[in-house]
N, C-alpha and C positions, 0 to 999 in steps of 0.2 A: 028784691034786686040786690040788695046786700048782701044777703045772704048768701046768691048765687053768687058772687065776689070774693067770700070769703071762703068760700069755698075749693073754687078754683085758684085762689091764691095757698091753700092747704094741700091740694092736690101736686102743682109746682112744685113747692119745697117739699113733699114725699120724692117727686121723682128726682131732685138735685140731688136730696139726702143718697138715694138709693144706687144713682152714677157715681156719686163720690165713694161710695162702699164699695162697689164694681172695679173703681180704678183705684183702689188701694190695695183691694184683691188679688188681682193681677199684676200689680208692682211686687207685692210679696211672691205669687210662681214664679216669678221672673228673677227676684232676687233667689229662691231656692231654688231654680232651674242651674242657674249661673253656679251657686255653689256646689249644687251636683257634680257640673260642669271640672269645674276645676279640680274639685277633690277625685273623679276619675280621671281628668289628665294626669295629676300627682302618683296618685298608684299604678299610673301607667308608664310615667319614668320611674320608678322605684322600681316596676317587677322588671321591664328594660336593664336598670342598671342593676339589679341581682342576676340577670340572664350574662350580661356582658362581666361580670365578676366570676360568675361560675365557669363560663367556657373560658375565661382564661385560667381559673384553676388547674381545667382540665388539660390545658395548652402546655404550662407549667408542670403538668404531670407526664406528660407525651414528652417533653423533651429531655433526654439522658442526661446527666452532670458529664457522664465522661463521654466524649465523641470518639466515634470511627475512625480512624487515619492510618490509610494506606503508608508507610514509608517506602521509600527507595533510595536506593545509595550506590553511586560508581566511583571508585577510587581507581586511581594509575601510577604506580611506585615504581622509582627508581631503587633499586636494592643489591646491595655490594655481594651477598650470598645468596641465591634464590633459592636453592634447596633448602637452606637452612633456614630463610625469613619463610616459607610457605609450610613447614614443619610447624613453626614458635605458633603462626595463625593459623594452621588448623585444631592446634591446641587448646587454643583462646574459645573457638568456634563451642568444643567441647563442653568446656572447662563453664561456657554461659549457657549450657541446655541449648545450642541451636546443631546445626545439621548441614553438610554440604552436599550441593544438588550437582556440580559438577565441577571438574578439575581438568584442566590439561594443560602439559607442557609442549613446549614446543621451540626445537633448535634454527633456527636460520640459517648460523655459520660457525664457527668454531668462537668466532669474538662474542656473539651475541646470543641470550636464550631468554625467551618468556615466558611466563604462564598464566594461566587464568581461573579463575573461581569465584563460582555462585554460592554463594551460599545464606544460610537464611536464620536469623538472632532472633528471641522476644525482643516481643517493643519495647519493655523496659528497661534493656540493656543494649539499647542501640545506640546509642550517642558513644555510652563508654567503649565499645568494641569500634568504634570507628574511631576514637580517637589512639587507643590499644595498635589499632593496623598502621593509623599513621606514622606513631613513634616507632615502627618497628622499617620503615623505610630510611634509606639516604635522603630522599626528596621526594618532594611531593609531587606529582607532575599535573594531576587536575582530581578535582571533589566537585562533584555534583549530589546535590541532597533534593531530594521532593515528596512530597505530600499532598495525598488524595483524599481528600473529607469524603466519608461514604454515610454519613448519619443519617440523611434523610431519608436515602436509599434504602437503608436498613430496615429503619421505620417503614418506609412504604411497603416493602417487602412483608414486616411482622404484622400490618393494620389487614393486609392480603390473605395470609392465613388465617388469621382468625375469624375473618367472613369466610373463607372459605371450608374451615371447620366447625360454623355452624351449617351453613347449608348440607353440610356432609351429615352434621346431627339429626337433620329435618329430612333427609332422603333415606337414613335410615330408620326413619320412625315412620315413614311412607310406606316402606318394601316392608316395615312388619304388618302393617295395615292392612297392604295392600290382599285381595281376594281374586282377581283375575290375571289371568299369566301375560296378558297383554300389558298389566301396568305393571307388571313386576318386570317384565324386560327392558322395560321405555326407565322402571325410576335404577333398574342394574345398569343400565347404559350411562345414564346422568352422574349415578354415581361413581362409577369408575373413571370419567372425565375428571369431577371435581379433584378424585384420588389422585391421579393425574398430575392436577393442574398444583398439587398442597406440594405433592412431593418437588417439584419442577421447581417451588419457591423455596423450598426445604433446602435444595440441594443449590441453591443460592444462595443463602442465608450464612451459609457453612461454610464458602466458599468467602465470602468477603470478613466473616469469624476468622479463617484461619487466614488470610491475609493481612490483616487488624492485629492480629495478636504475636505474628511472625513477620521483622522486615526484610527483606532481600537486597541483598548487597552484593555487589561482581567490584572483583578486585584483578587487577590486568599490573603484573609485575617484569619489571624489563632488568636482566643483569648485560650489560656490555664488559667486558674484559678485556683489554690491551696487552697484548701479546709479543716478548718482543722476539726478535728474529735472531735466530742461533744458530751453531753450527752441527750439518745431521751426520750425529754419529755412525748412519749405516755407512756414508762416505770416508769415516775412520775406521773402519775395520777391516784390516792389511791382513791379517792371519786368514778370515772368513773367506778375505777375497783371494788367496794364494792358495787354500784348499779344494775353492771351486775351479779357478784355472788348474790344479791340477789334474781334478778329477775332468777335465774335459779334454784336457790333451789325452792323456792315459786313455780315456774312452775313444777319444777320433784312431790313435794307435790301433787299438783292440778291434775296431770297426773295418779300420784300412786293411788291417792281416784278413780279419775274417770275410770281407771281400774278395782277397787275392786268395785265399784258400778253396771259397766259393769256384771264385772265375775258375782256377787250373782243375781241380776237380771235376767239376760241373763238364768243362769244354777238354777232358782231356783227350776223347777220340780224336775231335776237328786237331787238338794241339799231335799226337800221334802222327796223324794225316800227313801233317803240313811239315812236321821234323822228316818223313821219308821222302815227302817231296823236296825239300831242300836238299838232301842227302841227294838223293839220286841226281838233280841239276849238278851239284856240285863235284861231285863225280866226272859226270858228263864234262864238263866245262875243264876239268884237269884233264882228261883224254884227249882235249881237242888242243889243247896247248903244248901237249910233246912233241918232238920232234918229229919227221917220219924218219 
């Protein structure tokens, strides 16, 4: 009977011994589950914040130091000489590498004349050529200055081409592949779109280039002149005017004769006629007044 006692009190403490090993077992997965745990959350913000450090390298790399900008510029001058101030500025125009796109004058009245011009500077001699035009006015009469940021634009423009010059790479490494005429028309058709679509961005690109690198300026110049009123010498010239009354009397003379010359000639039968017919009344008419 003891023995069976002591027994199953040996038995017991096996299987307490053997729970407690079980649940220390398992507090250590748990403690290296958890450490797992967290040391790949950690390399999971690390490769995170390597991902977020390199795309803005790359952000940083995509963005130009110098920006795009459209300028523009309209000035309005009052100017005491306008042939002569629009000569000095087209000079200037020269004299900084730019170009004029257009010119014209134009008279109102004899007090007043304007004129106008486009014309178009580098960007980096814009400021000074506009302040050049200004000094070269009496007055200033109005400045308008403005500025078009095109940089993104540009960018989005250059990110367009270069997909579109690889798939242009890819379509033609297809057509040399390619073995049946049916897929060589289908990848000639494709490619000559993308050609297309490179140049269409190409001949954009070039257009806000040469926008960017040249600004445009109109300049609108006004001269008014004050005229005073004087006396018109054609109404002083006595001798002019005694030569032409001459010549116009002398000519109604020369006219009147050769009129009357005209007339007797011309009518000298009816004049014939009409002398015998007098003749003869007058005759008659002393016949009848004698006596008998």
């Amino acid at each position: 009977m003891k023995r069976n006692v002591f027994l199953a009190l040996l038995l017991s403490g096996l299987l307490v011994f053997m729970a407690s090993c079980s649940s220390s077992e398992s507090k250590k997965d748990i403690q290296m589950e958890s450490s797992s745990t967290s040391q790949d959350t950690a390399t999971t913000e690390q490769e995170n914040k390597a991902e977020t450090e390199e795309l803005a390298n790359e952000q940083s790399k995509v963005i130009p130091t110098n920006r795009k900008i459209i300028y523009r510029a309209e000035l309005q001058l009052n100017v005491k000489k306008l042939e002569n101030t629009q000569l000095i500025i087209e000079k200037k125009v020269s004299d900084y590498g730019g170009y004029i796109v257009e010119s014209n004058v134009h008279r109102e009245s004899e007090e007043s004349i304007s004129a106008r011009l486009t014309v178009r500077i580098p960007e980096q001699h814009f400021q000074k050529f506009l302040t050049d035009a200004e000094g070269e006015a009496a007055e200033v009469l109005n400045r308008n200055v403005t500025g078009e940021d095109v940089t993104e634009q540009y960018i989005d423009l250059e990110s367009r081409v270069k997909s579109k010059r690889t798939v242009e790479e890819r379509l033609l490494e297809f057509m040399g592949k390619a073995e049946k005429t049916e897929d060589l028309l289908k990848i000639s058709s494709d490619l000559s779109k993308v050609q297309e679509d490179i140049e269409l961005i190409v001949g954009k690109m070039k257009y806000l280039e040469n926008q960017t690198s040249f600004s445009t300026i109109e300049i609108t110049m006004y001269e008014n002149s004050v005229i005073v009123p004087g006396l018109d010498s054609k109404n002083l010239d006595t001798w002019d005017k005694t030569k032409k009354q001459l010549a116009t009397s002398t000519n109604f003379i020369f006219a009147t004769g050769s009129g009357l010359i005209v007339f007797f000639i011309g009518n000298l039968p009816v004049l014939l006629l009409l002398l015998l017919v007098g003749i003869g009344i007058y005759f008659g008419v002393n016949r009848m007044k004698k006596p008998k």
